[in-house]
C-alpha positions as a Markdown table, in Angstrom:
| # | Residue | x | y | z |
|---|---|---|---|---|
| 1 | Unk | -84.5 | 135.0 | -1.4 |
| 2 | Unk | -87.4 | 133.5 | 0.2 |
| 3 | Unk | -89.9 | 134.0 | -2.4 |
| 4 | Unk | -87.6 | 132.8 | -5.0 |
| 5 | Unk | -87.3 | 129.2 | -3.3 |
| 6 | Unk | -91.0 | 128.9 | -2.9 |
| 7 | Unk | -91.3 | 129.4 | -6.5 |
| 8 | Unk | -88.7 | 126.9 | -7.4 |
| 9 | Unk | -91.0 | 124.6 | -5.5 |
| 10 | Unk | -93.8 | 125.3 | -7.1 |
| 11 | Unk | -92.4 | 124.8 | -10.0 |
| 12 | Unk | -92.3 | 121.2 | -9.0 |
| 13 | Unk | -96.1 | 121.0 | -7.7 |
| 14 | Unk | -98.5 | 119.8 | -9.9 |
| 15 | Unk | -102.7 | 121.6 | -9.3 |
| 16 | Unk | -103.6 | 118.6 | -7.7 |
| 17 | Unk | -100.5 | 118.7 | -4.7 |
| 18 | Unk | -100.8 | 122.1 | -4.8 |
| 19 | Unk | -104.7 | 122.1 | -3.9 |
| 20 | Unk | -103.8 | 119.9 | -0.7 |
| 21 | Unk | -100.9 | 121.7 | 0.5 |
| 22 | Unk | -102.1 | 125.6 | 0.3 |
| 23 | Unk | -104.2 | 125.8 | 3.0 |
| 24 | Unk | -101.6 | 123.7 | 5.5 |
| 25 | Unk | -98.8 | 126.5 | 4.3 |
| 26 | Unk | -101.6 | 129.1 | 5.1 |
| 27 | Unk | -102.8 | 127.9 | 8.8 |
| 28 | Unk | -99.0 | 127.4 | 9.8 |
| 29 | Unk | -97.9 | 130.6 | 8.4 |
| 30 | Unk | -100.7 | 132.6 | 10.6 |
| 31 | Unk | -100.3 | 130.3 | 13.3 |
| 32 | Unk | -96.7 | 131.2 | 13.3 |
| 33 | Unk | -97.1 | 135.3 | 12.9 |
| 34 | Unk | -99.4 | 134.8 | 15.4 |
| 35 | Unk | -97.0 | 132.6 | 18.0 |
| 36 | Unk | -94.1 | 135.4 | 16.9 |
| 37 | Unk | -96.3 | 138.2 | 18.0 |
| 38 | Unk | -97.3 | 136.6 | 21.1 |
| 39 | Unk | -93.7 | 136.0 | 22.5 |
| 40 | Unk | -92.8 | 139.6 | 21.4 |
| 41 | Unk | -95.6 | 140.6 | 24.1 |
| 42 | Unk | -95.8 | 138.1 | 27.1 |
| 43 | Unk | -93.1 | 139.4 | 29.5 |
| 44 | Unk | -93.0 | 136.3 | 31.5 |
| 45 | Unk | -93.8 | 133.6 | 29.6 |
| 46 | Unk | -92.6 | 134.8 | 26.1 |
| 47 | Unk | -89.4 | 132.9 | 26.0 |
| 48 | Unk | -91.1 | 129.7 | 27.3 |
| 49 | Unk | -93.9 | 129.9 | 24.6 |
| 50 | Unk | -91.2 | 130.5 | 21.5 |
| 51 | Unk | -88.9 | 128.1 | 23.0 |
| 52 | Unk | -91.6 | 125.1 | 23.0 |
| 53 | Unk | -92.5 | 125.8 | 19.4 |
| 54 | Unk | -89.0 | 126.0 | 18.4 |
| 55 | Unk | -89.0 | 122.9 | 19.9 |
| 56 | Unk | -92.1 | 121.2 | 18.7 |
| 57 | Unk | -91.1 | 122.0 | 14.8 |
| 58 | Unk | -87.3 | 120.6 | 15.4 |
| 59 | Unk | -89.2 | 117.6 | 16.7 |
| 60 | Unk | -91.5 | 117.0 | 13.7 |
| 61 | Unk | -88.6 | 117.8 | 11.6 |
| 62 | Unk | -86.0 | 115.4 | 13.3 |
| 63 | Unk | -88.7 | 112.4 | 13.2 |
| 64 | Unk | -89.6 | 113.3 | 9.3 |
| 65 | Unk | -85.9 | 112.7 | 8.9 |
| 66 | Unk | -85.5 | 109.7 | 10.8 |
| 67 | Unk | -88.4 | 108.2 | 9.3 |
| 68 | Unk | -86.9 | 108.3 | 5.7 |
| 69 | Unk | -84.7 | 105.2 | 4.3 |
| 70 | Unk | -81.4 | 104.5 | 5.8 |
| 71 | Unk | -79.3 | 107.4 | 4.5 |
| 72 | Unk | -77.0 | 109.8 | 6.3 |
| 73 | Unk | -80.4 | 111.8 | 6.6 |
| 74 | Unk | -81.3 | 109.6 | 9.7 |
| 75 | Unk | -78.4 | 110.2 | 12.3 |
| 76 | Unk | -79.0 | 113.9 | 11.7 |
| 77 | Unk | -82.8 | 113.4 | 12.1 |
| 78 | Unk | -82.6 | 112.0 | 15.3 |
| 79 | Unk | -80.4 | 114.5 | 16.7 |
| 80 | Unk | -83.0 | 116.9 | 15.7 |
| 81 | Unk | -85.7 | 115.8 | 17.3 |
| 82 | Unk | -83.6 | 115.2 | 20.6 |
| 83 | Unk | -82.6 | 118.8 | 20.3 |
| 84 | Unk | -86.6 | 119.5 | 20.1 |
| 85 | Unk | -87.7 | 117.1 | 22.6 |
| 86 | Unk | -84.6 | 118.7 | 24.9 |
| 87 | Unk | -86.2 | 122.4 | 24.2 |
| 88 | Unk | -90.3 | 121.4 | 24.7 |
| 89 | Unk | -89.0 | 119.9 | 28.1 |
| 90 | Unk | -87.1 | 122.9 | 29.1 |
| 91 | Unk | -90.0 | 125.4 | 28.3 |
| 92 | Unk | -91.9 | 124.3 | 30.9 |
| 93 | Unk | -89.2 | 124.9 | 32.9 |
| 94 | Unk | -89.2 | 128.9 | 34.7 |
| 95 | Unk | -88.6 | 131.6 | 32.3 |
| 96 | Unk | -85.3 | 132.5 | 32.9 |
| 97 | Unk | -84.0 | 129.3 | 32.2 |
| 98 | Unk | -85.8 | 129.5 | 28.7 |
| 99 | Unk | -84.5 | 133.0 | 27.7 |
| 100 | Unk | -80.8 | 131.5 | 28.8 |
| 101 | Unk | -81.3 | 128.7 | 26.1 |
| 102 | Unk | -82.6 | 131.0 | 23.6 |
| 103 | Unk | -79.6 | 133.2 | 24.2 |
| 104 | Unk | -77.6 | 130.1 | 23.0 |
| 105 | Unk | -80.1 | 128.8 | 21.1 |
| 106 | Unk | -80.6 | 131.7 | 18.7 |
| 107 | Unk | -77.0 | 132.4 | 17.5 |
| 108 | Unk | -76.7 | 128.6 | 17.2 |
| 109 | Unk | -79.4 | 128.1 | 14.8 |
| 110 | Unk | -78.3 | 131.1 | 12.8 |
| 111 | Unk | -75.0 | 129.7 | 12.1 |
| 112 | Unk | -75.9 | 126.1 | 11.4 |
| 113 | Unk | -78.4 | 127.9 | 9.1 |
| 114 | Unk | -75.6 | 129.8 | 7.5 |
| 115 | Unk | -73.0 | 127.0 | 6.9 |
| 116 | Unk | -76.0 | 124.3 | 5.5 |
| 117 | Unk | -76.4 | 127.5 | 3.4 |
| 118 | Unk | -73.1 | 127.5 | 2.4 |
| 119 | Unk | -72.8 | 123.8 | 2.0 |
| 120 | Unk | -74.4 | 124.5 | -1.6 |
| 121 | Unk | -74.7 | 126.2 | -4.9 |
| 122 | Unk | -75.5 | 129.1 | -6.6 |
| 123 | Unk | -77.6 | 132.0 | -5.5 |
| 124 | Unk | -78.2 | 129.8 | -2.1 |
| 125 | Unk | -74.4 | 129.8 | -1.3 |
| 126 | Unk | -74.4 | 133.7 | -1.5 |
| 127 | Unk | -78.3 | 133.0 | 0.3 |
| 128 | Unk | -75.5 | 131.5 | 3.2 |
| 129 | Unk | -73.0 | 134.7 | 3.0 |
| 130 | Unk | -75.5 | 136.9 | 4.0 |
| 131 | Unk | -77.0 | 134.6 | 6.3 |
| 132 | Unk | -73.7 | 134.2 | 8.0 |
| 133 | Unk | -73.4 | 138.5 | 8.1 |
| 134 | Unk | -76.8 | 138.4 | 10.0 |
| 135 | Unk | -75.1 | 135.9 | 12.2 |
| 136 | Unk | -72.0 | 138.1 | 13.1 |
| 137 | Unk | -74.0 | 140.9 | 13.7 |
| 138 | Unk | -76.6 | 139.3 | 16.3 |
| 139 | Unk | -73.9 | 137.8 | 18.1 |
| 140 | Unk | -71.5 | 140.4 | 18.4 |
| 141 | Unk | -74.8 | 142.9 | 19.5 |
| 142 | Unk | -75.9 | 140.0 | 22.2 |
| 143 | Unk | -72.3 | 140.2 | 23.2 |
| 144 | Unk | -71.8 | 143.5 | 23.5 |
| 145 | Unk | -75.8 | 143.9 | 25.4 |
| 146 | Unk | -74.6 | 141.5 | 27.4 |
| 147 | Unk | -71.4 | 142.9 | 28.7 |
| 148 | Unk | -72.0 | 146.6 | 28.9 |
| 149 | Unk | -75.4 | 146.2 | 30.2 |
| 150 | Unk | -76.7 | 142.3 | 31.8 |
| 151 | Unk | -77.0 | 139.3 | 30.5 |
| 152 | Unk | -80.7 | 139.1 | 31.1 |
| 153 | Unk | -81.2 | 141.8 | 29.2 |
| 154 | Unk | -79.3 | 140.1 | 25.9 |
| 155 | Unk | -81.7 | 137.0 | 27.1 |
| 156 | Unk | -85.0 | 139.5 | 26.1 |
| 157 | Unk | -83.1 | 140.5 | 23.1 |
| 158 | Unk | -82.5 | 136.7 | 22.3 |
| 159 | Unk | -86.3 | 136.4 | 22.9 |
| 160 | Unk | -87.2 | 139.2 | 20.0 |
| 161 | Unk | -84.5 | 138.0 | 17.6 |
| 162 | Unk | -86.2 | 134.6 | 17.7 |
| 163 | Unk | -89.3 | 135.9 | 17.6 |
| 164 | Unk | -88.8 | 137.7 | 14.3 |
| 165 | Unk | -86.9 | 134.6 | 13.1 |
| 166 | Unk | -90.4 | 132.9 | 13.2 |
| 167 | Unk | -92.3 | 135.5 | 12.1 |
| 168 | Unk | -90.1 | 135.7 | 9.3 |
| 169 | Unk | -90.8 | 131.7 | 8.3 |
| 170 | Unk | -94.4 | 132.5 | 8.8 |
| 171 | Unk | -94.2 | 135.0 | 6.3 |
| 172 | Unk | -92.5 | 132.9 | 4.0 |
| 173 | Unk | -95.2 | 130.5 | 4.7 |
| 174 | Unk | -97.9 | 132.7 | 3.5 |
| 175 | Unk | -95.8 | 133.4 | 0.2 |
| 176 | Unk | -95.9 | 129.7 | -0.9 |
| 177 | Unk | -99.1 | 129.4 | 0.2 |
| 178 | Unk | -100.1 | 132.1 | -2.5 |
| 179 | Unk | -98.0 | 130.7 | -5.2 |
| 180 | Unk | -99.3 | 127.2 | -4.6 |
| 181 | Unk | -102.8 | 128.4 | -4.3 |
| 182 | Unk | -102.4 | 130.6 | -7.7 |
| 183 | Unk | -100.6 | 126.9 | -9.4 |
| 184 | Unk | -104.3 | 125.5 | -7.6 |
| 185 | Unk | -106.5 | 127.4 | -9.7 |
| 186 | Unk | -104.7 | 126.4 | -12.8 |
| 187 | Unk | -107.6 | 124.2 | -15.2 |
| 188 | Unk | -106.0 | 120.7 | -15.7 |
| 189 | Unk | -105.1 | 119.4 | -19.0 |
| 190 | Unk | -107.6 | 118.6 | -21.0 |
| 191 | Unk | -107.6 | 115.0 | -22.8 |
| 192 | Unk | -107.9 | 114.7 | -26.3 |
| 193 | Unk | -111.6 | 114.1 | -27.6 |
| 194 | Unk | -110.9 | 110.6 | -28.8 |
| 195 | Unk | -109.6 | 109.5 | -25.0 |
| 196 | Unk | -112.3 | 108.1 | -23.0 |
| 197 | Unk | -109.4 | 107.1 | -20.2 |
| 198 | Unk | -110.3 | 103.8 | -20.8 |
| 199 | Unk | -106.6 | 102.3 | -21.4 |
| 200 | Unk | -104.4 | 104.9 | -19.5 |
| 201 | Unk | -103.8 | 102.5 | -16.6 |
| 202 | Unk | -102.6 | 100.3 | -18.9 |
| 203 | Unk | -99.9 | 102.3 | -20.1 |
| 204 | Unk | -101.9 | 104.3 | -22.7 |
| 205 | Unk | -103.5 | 104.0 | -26.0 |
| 206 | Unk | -101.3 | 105.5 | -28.1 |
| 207 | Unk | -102.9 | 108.7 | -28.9 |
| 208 | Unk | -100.0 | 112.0 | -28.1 |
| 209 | Unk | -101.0 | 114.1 | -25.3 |
């Protein structure tokens, strides 16, 4: 699933986007394994550290939204990065507090995940299904940890789900940032021996290409 969205947006990249954007997709996607595998194994401050770059990314996201023309894109932006600037203040909060937000946090973002899924077409919508599926079955298993055994323990199981949640984006990081890399390497176009590129500003000379 992931895979075939980053190659739908290559698809749309031409060599020369695609040679500025590979190595941003490859630094975030090791940064984020990296991050994922840190929260997995700081007992005390996991939750804190995941939670703040949770945070951080809603926040960049919310004000790349809110920056774009007026649109229904902009309310939603700003809630977004409220949401983020809400979660980086609460990670520097103690670490209990942080795995309680992430045990709300974490089913919540599944499920908005799951119905924006669903909001569209095609092999996204059934993208969504599953998506939702995942959804059920993390909630109902932080539920039932929860009740049978304590509810800071479903906190630490919150903590891992995330944590493979953003290890799982870094991944699909790393995937576009192969295909974009591979659409890097491809030679430009080459012009036609007769153009000299003196008139294509001006809308061309004429000669097919």
């Amino acid at each position: 699933m992931a895979s075939g969205a980053v190659g739908t947006a290559g698809d749309r990249t031409g060599p020369e986007q695609a040679r500025r954007a590979w190595p941003r997709w490859l630094a975030g996607g090791i940064a984020l394994l990296v991050v994922a595998a840190v929260a997995v194994s700081w007992a005390d401050g996991g939750a804190r550290l995941l939670l703040g770059v949770g945070g951080a990314l809603l926040a960049g996201r919310g004000g790349q939204l809110a920056a774009q023309p007026a649109g229904r894109g902009r309310p939603a932006g700003w809630a977004v990065a409220a949401a983020g600037v809400v979660a980086l203040t609460l990670a520097f909060g103690p670490a209990g507090v942080a795995g309680w937000v992430l045990l709300v946090a974490v089913p919540a973002g599944l499920l908005v995940g799951a119905l924006t899924l669903l909001g569209r077409g095609g092999a996204v919508r059934r993208s969504g299904q599953a998506a939702l599926v995942w959804w059920a079955l993390v909630t109902g298993l932080l539920v039932v940890t929860g009740v049978l055994a304590d509810w800071e323990r479903a906190a630490d199981g919150a903590t891992l789900i995330g944590a493979l949640g953003l290890g799982l984006l870094g991944v699909v990081l790393l995937v576009g940032a192969s295909s974009l890399r591979t659409i890097a390497a491809q030679p430009a176009p080459a012009r036609p021996a007769a153009c000299a590129g003196c008139a294509c500003g001006a809308g061309g000379c004429g000669i097919p290409r």
